[in-house]
N, C-alpha and C positions, 0 to 999 in steps of 0.2 A: 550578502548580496542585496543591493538596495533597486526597485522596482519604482521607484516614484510613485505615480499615481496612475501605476498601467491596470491593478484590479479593482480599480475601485468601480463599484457597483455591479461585477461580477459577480454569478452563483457557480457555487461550489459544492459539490456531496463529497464526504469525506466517510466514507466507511469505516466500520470497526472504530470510531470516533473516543469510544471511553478507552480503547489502550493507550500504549505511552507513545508509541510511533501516530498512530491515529489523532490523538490529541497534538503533538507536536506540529503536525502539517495544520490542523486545524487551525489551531493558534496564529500557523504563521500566516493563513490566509485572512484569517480576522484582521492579523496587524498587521496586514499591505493592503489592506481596504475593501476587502472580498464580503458577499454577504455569503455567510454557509449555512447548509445543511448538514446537522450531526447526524450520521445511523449507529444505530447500533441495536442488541439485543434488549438491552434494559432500559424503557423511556424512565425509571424513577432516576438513573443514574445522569440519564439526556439529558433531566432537566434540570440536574444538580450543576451540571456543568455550563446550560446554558444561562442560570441564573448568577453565575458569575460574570457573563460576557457587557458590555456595555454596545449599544449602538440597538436600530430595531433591524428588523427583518428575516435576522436567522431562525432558522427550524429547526427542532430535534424532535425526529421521527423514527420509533423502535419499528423494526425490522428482521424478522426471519432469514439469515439467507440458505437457511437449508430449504425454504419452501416458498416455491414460486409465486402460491397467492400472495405470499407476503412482501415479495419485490414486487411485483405489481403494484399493491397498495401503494408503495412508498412511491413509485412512477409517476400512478394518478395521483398521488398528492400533490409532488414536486409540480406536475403540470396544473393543477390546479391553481397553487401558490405562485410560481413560476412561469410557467407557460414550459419552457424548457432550460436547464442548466448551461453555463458555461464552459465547465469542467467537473469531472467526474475522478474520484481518486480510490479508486479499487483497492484499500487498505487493507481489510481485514482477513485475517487467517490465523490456521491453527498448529499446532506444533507439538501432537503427541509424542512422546519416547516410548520404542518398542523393536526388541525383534522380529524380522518378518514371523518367525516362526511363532510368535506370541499373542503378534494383532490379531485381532477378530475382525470379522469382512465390516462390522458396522462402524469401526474406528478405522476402518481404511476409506470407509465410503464417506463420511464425516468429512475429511480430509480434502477429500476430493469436489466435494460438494460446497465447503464452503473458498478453499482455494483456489480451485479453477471452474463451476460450474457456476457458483456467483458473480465471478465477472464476466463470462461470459453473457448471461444473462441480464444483467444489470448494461453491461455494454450496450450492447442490444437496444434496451429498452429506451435509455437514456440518449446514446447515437438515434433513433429516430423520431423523439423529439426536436434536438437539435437539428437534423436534415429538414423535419417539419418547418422548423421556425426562421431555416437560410441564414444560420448564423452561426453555421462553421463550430470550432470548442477543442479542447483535448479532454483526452481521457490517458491518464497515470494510474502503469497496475505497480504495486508494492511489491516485487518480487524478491530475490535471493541469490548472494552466492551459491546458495546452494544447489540452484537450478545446473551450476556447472560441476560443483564440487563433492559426489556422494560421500555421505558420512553413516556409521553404522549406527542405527538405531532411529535412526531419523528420515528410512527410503522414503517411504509414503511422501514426507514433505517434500523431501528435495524433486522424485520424480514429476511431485504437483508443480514445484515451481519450474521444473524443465519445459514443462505443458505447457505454464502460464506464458511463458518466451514464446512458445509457437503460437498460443493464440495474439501477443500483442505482437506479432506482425502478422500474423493474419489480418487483424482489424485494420493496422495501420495499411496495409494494401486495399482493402475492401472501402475502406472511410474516407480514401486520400479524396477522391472525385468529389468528397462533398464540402472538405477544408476541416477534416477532421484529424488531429493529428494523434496517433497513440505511442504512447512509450511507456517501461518501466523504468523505477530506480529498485536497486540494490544495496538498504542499505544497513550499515555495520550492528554489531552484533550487542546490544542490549540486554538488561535484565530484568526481571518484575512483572512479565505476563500474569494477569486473574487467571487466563484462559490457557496458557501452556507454561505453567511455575518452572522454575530450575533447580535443583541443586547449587549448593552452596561450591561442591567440586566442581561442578559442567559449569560455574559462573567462572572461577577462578581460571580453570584450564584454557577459558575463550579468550578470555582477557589477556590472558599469558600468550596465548598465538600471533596477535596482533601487531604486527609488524610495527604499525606506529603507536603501538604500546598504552593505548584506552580505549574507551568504549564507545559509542556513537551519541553525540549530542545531538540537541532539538536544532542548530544549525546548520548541523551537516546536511540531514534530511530533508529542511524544511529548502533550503536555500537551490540542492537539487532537483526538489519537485515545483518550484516556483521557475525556476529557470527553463524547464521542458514547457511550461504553459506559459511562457511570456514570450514576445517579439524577440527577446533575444535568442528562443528555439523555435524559431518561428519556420527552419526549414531542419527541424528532426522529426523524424518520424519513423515507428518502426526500430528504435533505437534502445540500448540499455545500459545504462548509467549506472555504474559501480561507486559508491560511497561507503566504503567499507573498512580502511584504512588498512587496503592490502590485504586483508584477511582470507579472501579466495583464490588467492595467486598462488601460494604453494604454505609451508611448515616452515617454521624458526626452528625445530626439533636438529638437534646436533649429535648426529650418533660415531664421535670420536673425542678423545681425554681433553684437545683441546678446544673452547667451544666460543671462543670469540676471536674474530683476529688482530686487534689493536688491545 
């Protein structure tokens, strides 16, 4: 999807910036003309990645988001640098595997904490800003089929991202009066987290469910998350975008001898 010259000189925070969903949105806001701010937990890895980038004005600023001083920090930077962002993209999260009966409260609270209590908070922080500066913005949370789909071993997440669906229309109710518009994408199912590794079988098994039979490219995501913050979604709000390629809608699983029908 081609945006012309609608970000250019736009700021952008892109959370969770060193993953592979993180870095892809990032990317693609660079090459539609956006200036970004990368977060993430590791500034030596920020600045590996920002040292590739060509053009000036982009940040990479490490970031805590299990602990509040350290979103603030990154606020007052932003405002510093910035004065206030244009869009905000609440990417980062995490995706332990466990039985309820397994987790321990501090790997359930992890979850929750970087899942839905960092965007929450960062929301927040960064929405008043922009109400500050009368210049309107979105903000994109990175949610999940999974928010609709429970899967065993994976509550924790999925229930976070059920959460995260209520708070991005909370926000987008609460923000509308200011020309703030909030939405999530949902999107398809990836492999190669530092932060939540897979199995070589849970890569293959996902893969195999997928209705349109592969995995999620830097296109699909990026081009859904550019499209909620462009004029062309210029009246969504409150809204969640599925790029998934089917994979939350139900099972290809075939429980009779014959399993295809042509």
């Amino acid at each position: 999807m081609q945006f012309a010259d609608e970000f250019n000189g736009r700021k952008v925070i892109v959370t969770g910036a060193c993953g592979i969903i993180g870095g892809w949105i990032a990317d693609g806001f660079r090459d539609a003309g956006a200036t970004v701010c990368l977060t993430d937990r590791d500034q030596g890895r920020l600045d590996l990645m920002l040292a590739d980038w060509a053009g000036d004005g982009h940040l990479a600023i490490a970031a805590d988001l299990r602990d509040t001083a350290s979103m603030s920090a990154l606020a007052d930077r932003v405002a510093t640098e910035w004065g206030a962002p244009d869009i905000l993209i609440n990417n980062a999260g995490i995706y332990p595997s466990g039985f309820l009966l397994d987790i321990d409260v501090d790997e359930w609270d992890a979850v929750f904490e970087v899942n839905l209590r960092a965007p929450f908070v960062l929301s927040k922080l960064f929405a008043r800003q922009m109400i500050e500066a009368r210049k309107g913005g979105s903000i994109v949370n990175i949610s999940s089929g999974a928010s609709r789909k429970m899967r065993t071993t994976v509550v924790p997440y999925c229930t976070s991202k059920t959460a995260l669906d209520r708070l991005t229309k909370g926000f987008a109710l609460e923000l509308a009066e200011y020309g703030i518009r909030v939405n999530a994408v949902e999107p398809g199912f990836m492999a190669g987290s530092d932060v939540s590794p897979l199995s070589d079988e849970h890569v293959n098994a996902a893969i195999g469910s997928i209705p349109l039979g592969r995995p999620s490219s830097p296109s699909d995501v990026t081009s859904a998350v550019l499209y909620l913050c462009s004029q062309a979604g210029a009246y969504v709000t409150g809204g969640t975008l599925t790029v998934d390629g089917g994979n939350s809608i139900g099972t290809k699983a075939v429980y009779q001898d014959k399993k295809k029908a042509l």
